[in-house]
MIGURO-883134 format. One record per atom (N, C-alpha, C): x, y, z. Coordinates in steps of 0.02 Angstrom, whole numbers, padded with zeros to 5 digits, always signed. Layout:
residues N
XYZ;...
end
This chain:
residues 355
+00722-01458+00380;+00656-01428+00370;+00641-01380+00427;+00617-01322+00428;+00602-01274+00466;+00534-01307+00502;+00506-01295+00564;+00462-01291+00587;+00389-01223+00564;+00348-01274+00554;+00293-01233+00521;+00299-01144+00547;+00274-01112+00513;+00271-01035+00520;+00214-01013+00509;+00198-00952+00527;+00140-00916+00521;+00145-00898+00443;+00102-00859+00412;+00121-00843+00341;+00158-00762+00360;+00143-00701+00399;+00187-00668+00427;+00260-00695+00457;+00272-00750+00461;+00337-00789+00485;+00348-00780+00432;+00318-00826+00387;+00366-00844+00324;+00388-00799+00262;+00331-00746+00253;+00350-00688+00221;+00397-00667+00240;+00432-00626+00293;+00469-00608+00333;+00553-00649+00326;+00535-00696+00337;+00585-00770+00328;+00630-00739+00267;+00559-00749+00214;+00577-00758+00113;+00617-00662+00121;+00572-00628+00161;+00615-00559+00122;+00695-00563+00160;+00687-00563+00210;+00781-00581+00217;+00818-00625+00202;+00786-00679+00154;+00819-00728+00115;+00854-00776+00160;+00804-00804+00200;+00807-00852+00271;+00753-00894+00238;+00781-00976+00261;+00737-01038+00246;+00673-01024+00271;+00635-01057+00226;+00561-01054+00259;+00551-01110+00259;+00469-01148+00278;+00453-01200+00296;+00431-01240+00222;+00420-01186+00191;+00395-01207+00122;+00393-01128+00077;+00420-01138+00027;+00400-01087-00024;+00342-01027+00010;+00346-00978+00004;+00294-00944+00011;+00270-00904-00059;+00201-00909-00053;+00150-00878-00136;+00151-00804-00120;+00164-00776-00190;+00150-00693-00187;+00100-00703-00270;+00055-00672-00260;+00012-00650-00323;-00036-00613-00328;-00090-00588-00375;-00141-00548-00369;-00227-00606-00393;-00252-00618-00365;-00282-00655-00376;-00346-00642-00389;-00352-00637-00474;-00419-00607-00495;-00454-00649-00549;-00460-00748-00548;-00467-00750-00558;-00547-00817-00553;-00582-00788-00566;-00651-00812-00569;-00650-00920-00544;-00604-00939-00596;-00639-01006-00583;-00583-01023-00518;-00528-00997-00511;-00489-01010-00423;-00535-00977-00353;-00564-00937-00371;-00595-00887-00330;-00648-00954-00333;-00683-00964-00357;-00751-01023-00367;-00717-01094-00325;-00672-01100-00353;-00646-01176-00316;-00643-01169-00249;-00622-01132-00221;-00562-01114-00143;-00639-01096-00092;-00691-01058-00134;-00726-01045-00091;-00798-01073-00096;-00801-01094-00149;-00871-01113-00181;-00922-01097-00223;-00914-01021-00229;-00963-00996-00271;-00892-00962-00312;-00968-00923-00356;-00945-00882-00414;-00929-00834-00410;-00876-00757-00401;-00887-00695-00376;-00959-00641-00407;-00984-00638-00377;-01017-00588-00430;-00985-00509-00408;-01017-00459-00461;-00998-00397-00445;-00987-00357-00370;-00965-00334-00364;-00963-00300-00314;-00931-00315-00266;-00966-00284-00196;-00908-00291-00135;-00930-00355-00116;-00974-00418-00130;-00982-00473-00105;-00930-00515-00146;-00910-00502-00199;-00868-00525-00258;-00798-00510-00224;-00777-00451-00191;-00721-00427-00164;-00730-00470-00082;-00766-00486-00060;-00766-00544-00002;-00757-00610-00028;-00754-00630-00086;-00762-00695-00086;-00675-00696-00115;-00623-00652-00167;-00577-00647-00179;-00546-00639-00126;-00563-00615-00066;-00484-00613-00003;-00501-00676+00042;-00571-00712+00004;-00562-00784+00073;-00527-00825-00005;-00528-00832-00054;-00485-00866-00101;-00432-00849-00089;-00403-00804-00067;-00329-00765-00070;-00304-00777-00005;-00329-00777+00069;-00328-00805+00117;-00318-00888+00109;-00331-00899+00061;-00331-00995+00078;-00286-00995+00044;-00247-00977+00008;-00195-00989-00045;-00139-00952-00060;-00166-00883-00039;-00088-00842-00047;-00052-00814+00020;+00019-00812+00035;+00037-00794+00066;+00075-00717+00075;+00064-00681+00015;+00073-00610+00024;+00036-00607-00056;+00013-00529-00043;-00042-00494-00105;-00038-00411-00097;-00057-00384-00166;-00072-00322-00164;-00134-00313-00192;-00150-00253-00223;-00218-00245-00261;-00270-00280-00230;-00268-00261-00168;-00314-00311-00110;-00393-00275-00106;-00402-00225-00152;-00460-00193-00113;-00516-00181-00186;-00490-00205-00223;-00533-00173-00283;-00564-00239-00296;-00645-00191-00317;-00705-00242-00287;-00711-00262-00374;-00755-00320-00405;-00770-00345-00488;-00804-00292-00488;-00812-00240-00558;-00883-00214-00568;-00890-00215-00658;-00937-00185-00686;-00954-00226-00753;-00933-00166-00789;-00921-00186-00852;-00900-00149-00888;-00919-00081-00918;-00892-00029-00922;-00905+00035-00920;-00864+00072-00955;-00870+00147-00976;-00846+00202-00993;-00869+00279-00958;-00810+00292-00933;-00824+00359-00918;-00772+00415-00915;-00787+00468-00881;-00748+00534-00911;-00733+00574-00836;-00671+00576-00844;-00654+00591-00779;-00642+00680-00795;-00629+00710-00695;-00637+00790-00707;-00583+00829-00762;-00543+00802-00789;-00476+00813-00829;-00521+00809-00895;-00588+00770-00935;-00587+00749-00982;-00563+00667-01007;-00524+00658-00970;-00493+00591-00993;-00570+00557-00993;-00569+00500-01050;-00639+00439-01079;-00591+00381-01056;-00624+00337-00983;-00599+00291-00979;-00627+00232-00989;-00608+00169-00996;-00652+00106-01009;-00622+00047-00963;-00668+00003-00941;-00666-00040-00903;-00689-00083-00931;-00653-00150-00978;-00699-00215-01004;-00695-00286-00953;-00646-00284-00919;-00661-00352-00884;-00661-00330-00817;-00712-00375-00757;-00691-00341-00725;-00673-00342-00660;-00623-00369-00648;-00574-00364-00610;-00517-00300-00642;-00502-00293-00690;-00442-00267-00723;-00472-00198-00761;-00409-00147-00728;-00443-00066-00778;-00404-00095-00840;-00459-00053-00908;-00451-00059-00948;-00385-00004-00986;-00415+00062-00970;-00370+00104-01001;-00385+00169-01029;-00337+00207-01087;-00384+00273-01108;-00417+00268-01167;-00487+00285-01176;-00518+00274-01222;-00497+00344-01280;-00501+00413-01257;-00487+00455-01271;-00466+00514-01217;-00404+00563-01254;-00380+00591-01220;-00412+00662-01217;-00414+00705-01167;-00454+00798-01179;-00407+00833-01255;-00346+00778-01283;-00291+00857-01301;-00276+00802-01351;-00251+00829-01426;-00203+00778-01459;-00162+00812-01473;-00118+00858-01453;-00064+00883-01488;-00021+00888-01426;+00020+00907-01442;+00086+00934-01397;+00060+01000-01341;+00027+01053-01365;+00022+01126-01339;-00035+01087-01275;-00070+01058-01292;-00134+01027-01242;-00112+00974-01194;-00037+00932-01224;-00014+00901-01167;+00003+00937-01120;+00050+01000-01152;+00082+01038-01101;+00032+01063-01041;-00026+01094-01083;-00072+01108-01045;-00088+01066-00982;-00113+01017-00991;-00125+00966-00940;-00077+00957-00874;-00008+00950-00910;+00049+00941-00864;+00069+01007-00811;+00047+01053-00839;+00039+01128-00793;-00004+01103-00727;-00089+01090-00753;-00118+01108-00730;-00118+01041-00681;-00085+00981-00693;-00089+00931-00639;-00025+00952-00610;+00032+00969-00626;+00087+00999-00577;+00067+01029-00514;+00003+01075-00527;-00023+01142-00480;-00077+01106-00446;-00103+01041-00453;-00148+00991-00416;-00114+00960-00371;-00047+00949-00396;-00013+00890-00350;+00016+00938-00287;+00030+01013-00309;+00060+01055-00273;-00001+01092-00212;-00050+01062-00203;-00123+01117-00148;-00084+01070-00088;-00147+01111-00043;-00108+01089+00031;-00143+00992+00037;-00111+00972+00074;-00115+00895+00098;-00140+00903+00163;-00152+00861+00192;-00177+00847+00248;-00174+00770+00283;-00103+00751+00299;-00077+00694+00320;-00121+00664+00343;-00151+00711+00405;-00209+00654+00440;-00260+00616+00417;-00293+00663+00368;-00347+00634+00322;-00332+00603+00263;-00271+00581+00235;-00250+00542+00201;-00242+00472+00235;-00209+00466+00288;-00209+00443+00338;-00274+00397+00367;-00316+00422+00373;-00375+00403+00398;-00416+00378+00348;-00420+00416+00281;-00466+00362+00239;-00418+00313+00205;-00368+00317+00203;-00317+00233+00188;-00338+00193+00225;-00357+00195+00312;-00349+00156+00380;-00397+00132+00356;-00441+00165+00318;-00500+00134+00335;-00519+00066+00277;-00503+00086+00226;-00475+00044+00159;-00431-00023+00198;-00383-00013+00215;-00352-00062+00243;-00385-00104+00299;-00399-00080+00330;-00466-00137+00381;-00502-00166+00362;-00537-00140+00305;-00587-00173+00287;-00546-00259+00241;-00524-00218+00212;-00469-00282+00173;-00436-00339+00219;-00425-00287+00281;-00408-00356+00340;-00462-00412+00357;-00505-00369+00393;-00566-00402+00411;-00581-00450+00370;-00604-00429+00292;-00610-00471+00248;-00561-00567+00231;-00511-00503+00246;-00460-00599+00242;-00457-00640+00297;-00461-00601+00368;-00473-00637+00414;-00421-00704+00440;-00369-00666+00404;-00290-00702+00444;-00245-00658+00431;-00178-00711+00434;-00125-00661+00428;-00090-00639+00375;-00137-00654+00301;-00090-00639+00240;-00083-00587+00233;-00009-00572+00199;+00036-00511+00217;+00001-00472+00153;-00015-00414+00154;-00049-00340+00117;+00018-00315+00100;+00051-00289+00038;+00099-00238+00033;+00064-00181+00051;+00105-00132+00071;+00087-00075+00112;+00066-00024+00103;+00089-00023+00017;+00067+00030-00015;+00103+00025-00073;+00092+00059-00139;+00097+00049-00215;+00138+00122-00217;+00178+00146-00234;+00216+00218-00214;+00268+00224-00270;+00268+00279-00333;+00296+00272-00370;+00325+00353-00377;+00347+00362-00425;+00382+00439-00453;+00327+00479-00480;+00251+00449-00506;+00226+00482-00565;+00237+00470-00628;+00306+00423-00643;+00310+00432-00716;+00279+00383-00749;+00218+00353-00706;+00178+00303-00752;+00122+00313-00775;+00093+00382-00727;+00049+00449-00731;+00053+00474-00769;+00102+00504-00774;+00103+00568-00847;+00142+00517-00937;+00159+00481-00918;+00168+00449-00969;+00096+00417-01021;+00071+00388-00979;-00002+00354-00975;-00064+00395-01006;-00040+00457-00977;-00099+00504-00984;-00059+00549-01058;-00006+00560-01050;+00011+00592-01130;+00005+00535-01173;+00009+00466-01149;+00048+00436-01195;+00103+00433-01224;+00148+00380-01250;+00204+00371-01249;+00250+00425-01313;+00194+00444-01367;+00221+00493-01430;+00228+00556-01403;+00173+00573-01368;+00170+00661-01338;+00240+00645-01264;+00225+00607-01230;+00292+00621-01179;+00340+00627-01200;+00349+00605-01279;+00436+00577-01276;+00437+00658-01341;+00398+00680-01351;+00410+00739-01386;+00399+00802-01329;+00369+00800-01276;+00349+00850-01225;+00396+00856-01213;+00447+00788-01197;+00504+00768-01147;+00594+00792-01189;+00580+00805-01243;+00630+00830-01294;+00618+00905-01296;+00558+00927-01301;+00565+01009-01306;+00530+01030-01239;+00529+01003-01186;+00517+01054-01130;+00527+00998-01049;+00599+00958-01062;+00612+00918-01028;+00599+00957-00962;+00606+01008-00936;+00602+01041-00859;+00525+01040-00841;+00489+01051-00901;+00423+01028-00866;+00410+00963-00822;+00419+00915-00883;+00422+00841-00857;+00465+00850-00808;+00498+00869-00793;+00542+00834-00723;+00509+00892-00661;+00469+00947-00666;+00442+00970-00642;+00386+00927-00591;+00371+00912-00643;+00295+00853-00624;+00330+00815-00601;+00370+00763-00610;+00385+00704-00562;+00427+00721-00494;+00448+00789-00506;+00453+00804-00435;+00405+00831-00392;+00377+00868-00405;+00304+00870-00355;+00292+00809-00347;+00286+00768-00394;+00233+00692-00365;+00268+00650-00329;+00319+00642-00338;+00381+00633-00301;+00357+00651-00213;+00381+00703-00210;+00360+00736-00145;+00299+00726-00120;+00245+00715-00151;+00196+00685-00127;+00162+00624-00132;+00202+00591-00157;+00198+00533-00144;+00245+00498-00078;+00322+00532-00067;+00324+00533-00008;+00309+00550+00054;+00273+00620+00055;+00222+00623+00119;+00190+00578+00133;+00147+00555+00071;+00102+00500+00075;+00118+00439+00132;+00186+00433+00122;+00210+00366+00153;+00226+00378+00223;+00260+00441+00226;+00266+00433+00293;+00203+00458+00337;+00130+00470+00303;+00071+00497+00352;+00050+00408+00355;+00072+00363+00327;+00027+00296+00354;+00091+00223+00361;+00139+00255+00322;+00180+00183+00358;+00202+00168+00414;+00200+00096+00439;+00188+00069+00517;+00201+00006+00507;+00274-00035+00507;+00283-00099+00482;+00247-00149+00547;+00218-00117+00564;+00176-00193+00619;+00093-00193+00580;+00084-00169+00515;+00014-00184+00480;+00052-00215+00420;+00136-00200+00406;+00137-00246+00355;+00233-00221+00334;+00261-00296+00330;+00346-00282+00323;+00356-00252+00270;+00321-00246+00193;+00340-00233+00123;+00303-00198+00118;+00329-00158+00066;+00282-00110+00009;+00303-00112-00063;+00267-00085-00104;+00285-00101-00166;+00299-00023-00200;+00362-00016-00230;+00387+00050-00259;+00385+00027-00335;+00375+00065-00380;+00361+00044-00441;+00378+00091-00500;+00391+00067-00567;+00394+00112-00629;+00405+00068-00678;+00359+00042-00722;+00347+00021-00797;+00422+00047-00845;+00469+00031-00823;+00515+00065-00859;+00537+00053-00911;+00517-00043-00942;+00525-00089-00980;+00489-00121-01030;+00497-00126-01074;+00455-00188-01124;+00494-00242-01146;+00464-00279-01188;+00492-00356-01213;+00567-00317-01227;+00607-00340-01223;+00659-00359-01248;+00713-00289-01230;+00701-00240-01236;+00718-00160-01207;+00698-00103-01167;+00724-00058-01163;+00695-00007-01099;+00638+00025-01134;+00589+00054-01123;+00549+00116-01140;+00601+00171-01130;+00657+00200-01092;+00670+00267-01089;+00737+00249-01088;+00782+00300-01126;+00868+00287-01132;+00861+00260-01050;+00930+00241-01044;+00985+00230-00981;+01006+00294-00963;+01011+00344-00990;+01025+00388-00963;+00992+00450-00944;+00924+00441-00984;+00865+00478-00960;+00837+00455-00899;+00827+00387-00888;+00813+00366-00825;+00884+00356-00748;+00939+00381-00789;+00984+00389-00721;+00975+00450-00714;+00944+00500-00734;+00947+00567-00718;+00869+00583-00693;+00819+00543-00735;+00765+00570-00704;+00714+00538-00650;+00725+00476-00644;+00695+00401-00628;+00733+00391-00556;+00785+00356-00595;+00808+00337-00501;+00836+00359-00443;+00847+00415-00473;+00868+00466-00380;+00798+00490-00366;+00751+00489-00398;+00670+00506-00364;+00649+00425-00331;+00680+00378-00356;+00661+00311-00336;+00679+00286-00293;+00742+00329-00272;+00785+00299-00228;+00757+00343-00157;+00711+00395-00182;+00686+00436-00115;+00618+00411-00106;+00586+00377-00137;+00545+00340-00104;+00562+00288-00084;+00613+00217-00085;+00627+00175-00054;+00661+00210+00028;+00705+00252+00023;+00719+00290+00079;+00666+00312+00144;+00617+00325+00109;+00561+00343+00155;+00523+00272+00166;+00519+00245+00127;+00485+00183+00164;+00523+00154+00222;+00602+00156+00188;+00669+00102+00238;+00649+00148+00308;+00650+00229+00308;+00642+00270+00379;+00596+00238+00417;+00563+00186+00390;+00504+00141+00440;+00523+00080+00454;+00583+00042+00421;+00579-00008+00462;+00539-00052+00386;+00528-00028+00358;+00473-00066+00298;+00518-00089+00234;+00530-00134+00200;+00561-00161+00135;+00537-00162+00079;+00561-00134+00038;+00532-00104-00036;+00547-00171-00103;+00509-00169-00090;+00486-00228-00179;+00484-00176-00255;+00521-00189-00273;+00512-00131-00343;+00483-00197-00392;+00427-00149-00428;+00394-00196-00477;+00410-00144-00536;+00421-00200-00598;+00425-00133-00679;+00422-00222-00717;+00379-00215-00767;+00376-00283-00817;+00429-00264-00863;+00437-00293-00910;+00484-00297-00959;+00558-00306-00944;+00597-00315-00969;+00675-00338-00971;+00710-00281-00949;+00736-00304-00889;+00778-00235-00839;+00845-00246-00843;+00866-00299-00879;+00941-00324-00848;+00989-00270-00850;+00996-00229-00898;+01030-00159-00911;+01024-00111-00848;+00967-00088-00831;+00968-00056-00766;+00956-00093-00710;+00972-00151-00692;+00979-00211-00613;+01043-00168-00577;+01084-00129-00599;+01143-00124-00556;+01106-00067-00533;+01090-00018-00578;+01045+00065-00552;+00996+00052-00503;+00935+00014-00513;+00893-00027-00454;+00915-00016-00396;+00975-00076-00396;+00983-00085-00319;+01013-00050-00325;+01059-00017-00343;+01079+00059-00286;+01046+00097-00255;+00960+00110-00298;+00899+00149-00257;+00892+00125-00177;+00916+00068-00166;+00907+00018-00113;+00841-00015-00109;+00824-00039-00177;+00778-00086-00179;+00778-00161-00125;+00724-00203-00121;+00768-00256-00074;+00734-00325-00122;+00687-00305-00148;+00652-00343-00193;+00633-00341-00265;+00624-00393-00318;+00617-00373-00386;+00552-00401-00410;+00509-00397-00424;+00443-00421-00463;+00441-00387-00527;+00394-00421-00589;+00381-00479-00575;+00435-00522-00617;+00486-00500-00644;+00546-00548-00685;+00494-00581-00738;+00472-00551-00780;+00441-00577-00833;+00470-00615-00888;+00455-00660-00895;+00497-00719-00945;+00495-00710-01013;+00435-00689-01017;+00428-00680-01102;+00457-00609-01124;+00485-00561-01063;+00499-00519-01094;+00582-00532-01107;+00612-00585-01095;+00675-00603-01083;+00717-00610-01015;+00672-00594-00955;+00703-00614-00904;+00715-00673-00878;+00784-00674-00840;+00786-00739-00830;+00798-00774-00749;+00747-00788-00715;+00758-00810-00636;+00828-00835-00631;+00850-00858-00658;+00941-00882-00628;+00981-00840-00628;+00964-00806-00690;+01020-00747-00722;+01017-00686-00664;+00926-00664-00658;+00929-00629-00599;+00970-00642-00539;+00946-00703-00524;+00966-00695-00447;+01054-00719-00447;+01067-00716-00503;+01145-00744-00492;+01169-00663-00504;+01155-00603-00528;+01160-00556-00538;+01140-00500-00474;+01059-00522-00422;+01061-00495-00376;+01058-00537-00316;+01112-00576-00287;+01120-00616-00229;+01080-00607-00157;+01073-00522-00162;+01059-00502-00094;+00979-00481-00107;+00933-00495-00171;+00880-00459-00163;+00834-00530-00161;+00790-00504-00119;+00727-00544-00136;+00684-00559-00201;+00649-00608-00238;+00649-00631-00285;+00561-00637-00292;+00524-00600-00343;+00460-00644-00333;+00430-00634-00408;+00387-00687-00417;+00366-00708-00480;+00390-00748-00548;+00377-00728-00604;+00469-00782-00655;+00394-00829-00672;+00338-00831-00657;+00281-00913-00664;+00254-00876-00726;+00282-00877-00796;+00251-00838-00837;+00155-00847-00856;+00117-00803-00846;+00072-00792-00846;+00014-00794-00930;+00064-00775-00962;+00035-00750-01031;+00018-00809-01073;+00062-00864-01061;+00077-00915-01115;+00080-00969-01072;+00126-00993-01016;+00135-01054-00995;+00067-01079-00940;+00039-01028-00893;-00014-01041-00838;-00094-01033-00881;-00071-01012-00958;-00153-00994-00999;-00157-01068-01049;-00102-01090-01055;-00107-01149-01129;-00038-01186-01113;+00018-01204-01081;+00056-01234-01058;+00016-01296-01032;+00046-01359-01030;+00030-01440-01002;+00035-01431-00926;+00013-01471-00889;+00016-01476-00847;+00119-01508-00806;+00116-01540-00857;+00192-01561-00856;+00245-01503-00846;+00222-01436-00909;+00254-01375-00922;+00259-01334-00852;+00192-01334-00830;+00175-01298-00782;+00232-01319-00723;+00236-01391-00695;+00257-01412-00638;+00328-01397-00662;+00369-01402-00721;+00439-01398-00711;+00450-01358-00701;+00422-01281-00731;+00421-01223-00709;+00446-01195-00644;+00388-01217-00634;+00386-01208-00550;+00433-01224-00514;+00456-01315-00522;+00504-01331-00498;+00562-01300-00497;+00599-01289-00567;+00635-01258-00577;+00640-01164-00558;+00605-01128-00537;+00607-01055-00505;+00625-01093-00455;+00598-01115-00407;+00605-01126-00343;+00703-01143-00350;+00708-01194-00384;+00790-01214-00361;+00833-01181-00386;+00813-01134-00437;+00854-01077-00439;+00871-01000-00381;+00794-00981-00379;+00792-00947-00330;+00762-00922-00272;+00768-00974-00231;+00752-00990-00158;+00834-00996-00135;+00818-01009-00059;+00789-00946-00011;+00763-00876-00054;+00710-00835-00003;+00720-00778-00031;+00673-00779-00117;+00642-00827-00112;+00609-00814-00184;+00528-00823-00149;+00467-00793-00193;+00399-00801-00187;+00389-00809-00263;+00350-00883-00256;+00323-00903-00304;+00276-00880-00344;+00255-00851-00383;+00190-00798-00421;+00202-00818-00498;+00145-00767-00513;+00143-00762-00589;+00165-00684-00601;+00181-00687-00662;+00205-00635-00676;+00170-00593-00685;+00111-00540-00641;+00085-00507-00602;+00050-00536-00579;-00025-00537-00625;-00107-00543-00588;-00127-00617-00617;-00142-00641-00576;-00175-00726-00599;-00230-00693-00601;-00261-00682-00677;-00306-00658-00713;-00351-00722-00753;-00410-00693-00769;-00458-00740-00811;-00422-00771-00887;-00380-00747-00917;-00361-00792-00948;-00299-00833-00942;-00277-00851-00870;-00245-00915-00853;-00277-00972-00832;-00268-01039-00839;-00318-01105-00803;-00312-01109-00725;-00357-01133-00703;-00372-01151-00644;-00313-01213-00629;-00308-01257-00675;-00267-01323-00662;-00193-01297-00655;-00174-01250-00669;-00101-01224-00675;-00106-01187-00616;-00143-01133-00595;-00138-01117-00526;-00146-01172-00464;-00174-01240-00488;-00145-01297-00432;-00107-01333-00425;-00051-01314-00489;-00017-01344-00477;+00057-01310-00430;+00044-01227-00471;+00082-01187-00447;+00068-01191-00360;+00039-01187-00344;+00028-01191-00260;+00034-01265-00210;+00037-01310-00266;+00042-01375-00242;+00115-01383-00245;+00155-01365-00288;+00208-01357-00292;+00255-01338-00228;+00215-01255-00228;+00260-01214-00154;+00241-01241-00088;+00186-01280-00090;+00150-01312-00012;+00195-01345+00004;+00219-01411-00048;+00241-01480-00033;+00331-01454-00045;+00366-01394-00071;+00446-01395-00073;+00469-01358+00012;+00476-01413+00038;+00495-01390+00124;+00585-01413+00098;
end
C-alpha cells in the first residue's frame, strides 16, 4: 500500500501509471442531489450554485474539468452569427435551435466569414489574463488541491461540424474540401497560440485535447479523411502542450478502436471517456494501449441512472482490476441529473477503500 498522497500526488502518480494510495476520481460533477449531499444545500442558479459544485467536487473528486460554468435557467438566444441557441437544463448547453443558412451556398458563407474571424490579430497577453482570471476564481472556490485540466484545446472540427451540421459538412466537405481544411487550420493555429500564451504545468499536469470523432458502434468520418485531416492537426496540439511539460488526455465518445493506433501516434498520453455503450471496452483498451493513461468506462447513460446497486459496485470493481495502475475512475463524461445519487456512492466508495 502506498502511503497517503496529496490528490496532486496522486493524479500525477495515475498519469504515469505509478501505484497510488487508492484509485483516484476524474469526473464532471453536475449533479444536483450529490452537490446537496456533500455540502448540504441545494445549488441554486448562479455563481452561488457554481460555489457550492467545486466544494462537492473538492470533497469527492480528485481531478475535473468544466470547472467554471455557473447553473443558469433555461433560455434561448441568438448569437452575432444568427445562430438560435437553447439551454434546457441547467448545468448542460443544450444546442442549435436554428441555423442563419439551410443550404450549402450559406454554409459556405459562414465558413469564409469565421475563417477571416479566427484569422484578426490575437493578443497573447490578454487572452492570457482573462483565462488567469477564470482560473482563480475556480481555485479559490475549491479551496484545495483538486487537479483542474488545463485547458479543453481541439482542431475546430467540432465547431464547424456543429454549426453546419453533420448533412451540410459532409456535402461542403465533398465539393469544397480545401475550404474545410482551410478553417481547421486557422483554428488549429489558434488554438495553439492559445496554449502556449497560458500553459504552466505548476497550475496543473493535464489538459484535455479533444474531437467527437465517434458514435455508437462507428466513426462519424472515414479513416482516411481523418488521417489526412484530424490527426496531424491533433498531433500539433498535443505537441504544444508536451513543449510545457503538460500531458494531454484526448477525449472523443463513441467507439475509437479503429483509430487507437492513429491516437497515440498524435502522442496522446491519455484516453477518456471509453464509453461502454458505445462498444468500448476497458480491458480491450488498455490491453491495446499499455502505456496510456485510462479514465472513465463507469457507464453513465444506463448503469449509474437505473442499474442496482449490486450492478453499480461490480462495475466499478471490475474497471479498477482491469485498468489500474494508471486508470481514473469516472463516468463516462458528466455525472449529470439523470444519474442516482446512490450509484455515485458507491462509485467513490469503491475508489476510497481499493488501496
Amino acid at each position: 500500500m502506498s502511503a497517503a498522497m496529496t490528490k496532486r500526488e496522486r493524479v500525477e502518480a495515475a498519469l504515469n501509471l505509478q501505484e497510488t494510495d487508492r484509485i483516484p476520481v476524474y469526473d464532471i460533477l453536475l449533479n444536483d442531489a450529490v452537490i446537496e449531499h456533500f455540502t448540504g444545500q441545494r445549488p441554486p442558479l448562479g455563481e452561488e450554485g457554481l460555489k457550492l459544485k467545486l466544494q462537492a467536487t473538492a470533497r469527492t473528486l480528485d481531478m475535473t474539468r468544466m470547472a467554471g460554468a455557473a447553473p443558469s435557467p433555461p433560455r434561448e438566444w441568438e448569437d452575432a452569427d444568427g445562430f438560435v441557441h437553447y439551454q434546457e437544463d441547467p448545468w448542460m448547453g443544450g444546442g442549435l435551435r436554428r441555423r442563419p443558412f439551410s443550404d450549402e451556398a450559406g454554409a459556405r458563407e459562414w465558413v469564409l466569414k469565421a475563417t477571416r474571424r479566427l484569422q484578426e490579430p490575437f493578443s497573447p497577453r490578454e487572452y492570457a489574463e482573462s483565462w488567469r482570471a477564470g482560473w482563480d476564481k475556480i481555485r479559490s472556490y475549491l479551496g484545495d488541491d483538486t487537479v483542474v485540466l488545463h485547458g479543453e484545446t481541439g482542431t475546430g472540427l467540432d465547431t464547424i461540424r456543429g454549426n453546419l451540421g453533420l448533412e451540410l459538412f459532409s456535402y461542403l466537405q465533398a465539393d469544397d474540401p480545401g475550404l474545410v481544411s482551410e478553417y481547421l487550420e486557422v483554428s488549429t493555429k489558434r488554438e495553439v497560440a492559445q496554449i502556449h500564451a497560458i500553459a504552466d504545468p505548476a497550475l496543473s499536469p493535464c489538459a484535455l485535447t479533444y474531437g467527437d470523432i465517434a458514435m455508437k458502434g462507428r466513426l462519424l468520418h472515414s479513416p482516411a479523411w481523418l488521417r489526412e485531416e484530424f490527426i496531424p492537426r491533433l498531433r500539433r496540439v498535443n505537441d504544444a502542450w508536451h513543449e510545457h511539460g503538460i500531458k494531454c488526455l484526448f477525449h472523443s465518445d463513441g467507439y475509437l478502436m479503429e483509430m487507437l493506433p492513429d491516437l497515440v501516434a498524435t502522442g496522446i498520453d491519455g484516453l477518456n471517456p471509453i464509453e461502454t455503450v458505445a462498444g468500448m471496452d476497458l480491458a480491450e483498451v488498455r490491453q491495446a494501449c499499455p502505456r496510456l493513461f485510462l479514465g472513465g468506462g463507469i457507464d453513465i447513460s444506463q448503469l449509474m441512472a437505473f442499474g442496482t446497486p449490486e450492478e453499480v459496485r461490480a462495475a466499478c470493481e471490475h474497471a479498477i482490476a482491469v485498468a489500474a495502475p494508471g486508470y481514473f475512475i469516472g463516468s463516462t463524461t458528466e455525472y449529470d441529473n439523470g444519474a442516482r445519487l446512490d450509484s455515485f456512492l458507491i462509485m467513490i466508495e469503491v475508489a476510497w477503500k481499493n488501496r
